[in-house]
C-alpha positions in Angstrom: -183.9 -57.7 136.8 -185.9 -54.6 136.3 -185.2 -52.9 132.9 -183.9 -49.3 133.2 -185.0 -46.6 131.4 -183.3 -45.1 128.7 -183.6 -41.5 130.3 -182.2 -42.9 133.4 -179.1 -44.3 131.4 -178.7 -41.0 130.0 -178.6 -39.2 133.5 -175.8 -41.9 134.3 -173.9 -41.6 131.3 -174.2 -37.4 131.9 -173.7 -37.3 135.8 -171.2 -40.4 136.4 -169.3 -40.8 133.6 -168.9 -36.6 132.1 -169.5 -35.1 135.0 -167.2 -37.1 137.7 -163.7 -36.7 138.1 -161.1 -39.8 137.6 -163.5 -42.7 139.0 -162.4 -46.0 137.9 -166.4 -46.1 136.0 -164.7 -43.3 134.1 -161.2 -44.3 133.8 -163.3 -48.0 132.2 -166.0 -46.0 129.9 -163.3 -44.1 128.7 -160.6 -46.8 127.8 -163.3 -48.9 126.1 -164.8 -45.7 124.0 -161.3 -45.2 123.0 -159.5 -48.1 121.8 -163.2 -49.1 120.4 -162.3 -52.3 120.6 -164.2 -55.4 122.9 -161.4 -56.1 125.8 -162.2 -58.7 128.9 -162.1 -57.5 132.3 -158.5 -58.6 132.9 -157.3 -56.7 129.5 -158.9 -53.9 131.2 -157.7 -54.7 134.8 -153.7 -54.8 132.9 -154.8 -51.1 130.9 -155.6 -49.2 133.5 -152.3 -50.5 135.7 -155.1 -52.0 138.5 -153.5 -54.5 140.9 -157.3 -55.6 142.3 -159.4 -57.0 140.2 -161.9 -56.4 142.8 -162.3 -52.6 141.6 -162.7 -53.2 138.5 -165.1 -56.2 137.9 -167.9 -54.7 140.0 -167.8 -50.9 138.0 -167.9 -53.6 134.7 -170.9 -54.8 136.0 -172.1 -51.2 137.0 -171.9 -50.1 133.7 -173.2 -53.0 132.1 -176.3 -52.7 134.4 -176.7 -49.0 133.1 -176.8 -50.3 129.3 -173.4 -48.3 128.6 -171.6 -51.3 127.8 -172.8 -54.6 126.2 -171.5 -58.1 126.1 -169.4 -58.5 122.9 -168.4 -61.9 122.8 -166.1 -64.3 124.5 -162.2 -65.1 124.5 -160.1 -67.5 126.3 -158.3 -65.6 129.3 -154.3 -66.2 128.8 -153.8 -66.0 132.5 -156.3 -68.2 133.1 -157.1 -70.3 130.1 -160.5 -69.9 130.8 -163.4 -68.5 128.6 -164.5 -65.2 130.1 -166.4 -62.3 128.9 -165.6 -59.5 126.6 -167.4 -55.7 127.0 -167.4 -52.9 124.4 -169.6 -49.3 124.9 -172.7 -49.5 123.2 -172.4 -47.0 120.7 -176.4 -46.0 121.4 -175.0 -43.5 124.0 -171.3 -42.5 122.9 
């Protein structure tokens, strides 16, 4: 995967998550910036009141891809019982 440059991380932090209206991206960033806490997709998915998983997991990955959130560890999914992925903001751009 090519690496993206911090400038153009700080163009997507400024134009898609400030600068848009209530985009789930947004709705996400902004959850995880303020609880401050690392939450998996599905603590995310129950948060924001999201039925589909599928419009949430992809924006995850979105924003991961950008370098606005980072991995944070890994937790054992109660729905589930399997281990998944946990996601906090990288505080390099808050």
């Amino acid at each position: 995967m090519k690496a993206i440059h911090a400038n153009s991380r700080l163009s997507l932090y400024e134009n898609e998550i400030r600068g848009k209206g209530d985009t789930y991206r947004t709705k996400i960033y902004n959850l995880l910036a303020d609880k401050d806490i690392p939450m998996t997709d599905r603590q995310i998915i129950n948060a924001l009141h999201v039925t589909d998983v599928n419009n949430i997991r992809p924006e995850i990955t979105r924003l991961k891809q950008a370098g606005l959130l980072i991995e944070a560890g890994k937790a054992k999914c109660c729905e589930t019982g399997k281990t998944v992925r946990m996601v906090r903001v990288n505080k390099k751009f808050c």
